[in-house]
N, C-alpha and C positions, 0 to 999 in steps of 0.2 A: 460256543463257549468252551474252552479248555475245565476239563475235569469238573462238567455240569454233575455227575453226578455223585461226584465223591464233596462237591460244594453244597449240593443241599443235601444231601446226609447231615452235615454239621452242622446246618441252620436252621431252628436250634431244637437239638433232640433229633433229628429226621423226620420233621414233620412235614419237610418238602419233598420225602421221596418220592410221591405221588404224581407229581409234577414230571420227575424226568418220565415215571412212566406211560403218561399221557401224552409228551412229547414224543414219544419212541411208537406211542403204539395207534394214538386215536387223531395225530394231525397229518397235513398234508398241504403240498405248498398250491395256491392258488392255481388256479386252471385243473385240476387234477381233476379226469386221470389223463389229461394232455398238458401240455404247456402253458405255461404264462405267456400272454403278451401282450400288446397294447391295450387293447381292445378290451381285455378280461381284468388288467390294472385298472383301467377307467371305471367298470362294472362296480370292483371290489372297492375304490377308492373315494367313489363319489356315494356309498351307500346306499344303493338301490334294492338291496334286497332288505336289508331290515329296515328301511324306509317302507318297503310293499308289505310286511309286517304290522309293522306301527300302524299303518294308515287304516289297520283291519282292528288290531286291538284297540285304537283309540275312536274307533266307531266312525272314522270320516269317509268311509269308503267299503264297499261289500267286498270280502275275499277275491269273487271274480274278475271286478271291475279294477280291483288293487292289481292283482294278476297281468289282466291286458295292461295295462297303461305301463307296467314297470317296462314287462315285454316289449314296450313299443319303443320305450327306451331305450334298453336295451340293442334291439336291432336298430338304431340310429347311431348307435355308437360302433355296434359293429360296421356299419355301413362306411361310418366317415374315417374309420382304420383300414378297409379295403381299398377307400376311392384314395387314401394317402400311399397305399403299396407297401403296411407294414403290416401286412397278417394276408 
């Protein structure tokens, strides 16, 4: 975004400066510290990790067991982005 940070300066009072400086200082683009790509879109997009999350907080599943299963998932997805030849 053009002139993010002089836009939330003015909105309203500068109560969003805070904002550009968490964008500048505390994010990062998916896959980091490597590349995005298919495989790591899919992870990110289908919600598998705050899915393995939930599944702990909401008492349906023990930490570890949340853990493996995501994991397994995980590597299936990696799996079927190598057998396609795009990672």
């Amino acid at each position: 975004m053009k002139n993010l940070k002089k836009r939330l300066a003015q909105d309203p009072s500068g109560k969003y400066v805070i904002l550009d400086t968490i964008a500048r200082t505390a994010t990062t683009n998916v896959g980091y510290p490597g590349f995005s790509n298919a495989a790591i879109d899919e992870v990110f997009n289908t919600f598998l990790i705050p899915q393995m999350f939930a599944e702990v907080a909401q008492d349906r599943k023990s930490a570890s067991q949340s853990v493996r299963d995501t994991n397994r998932a995980i590597q299936a997805i990696f799996r079927k982005w190598r057998k396609r030849g795009k990672i």
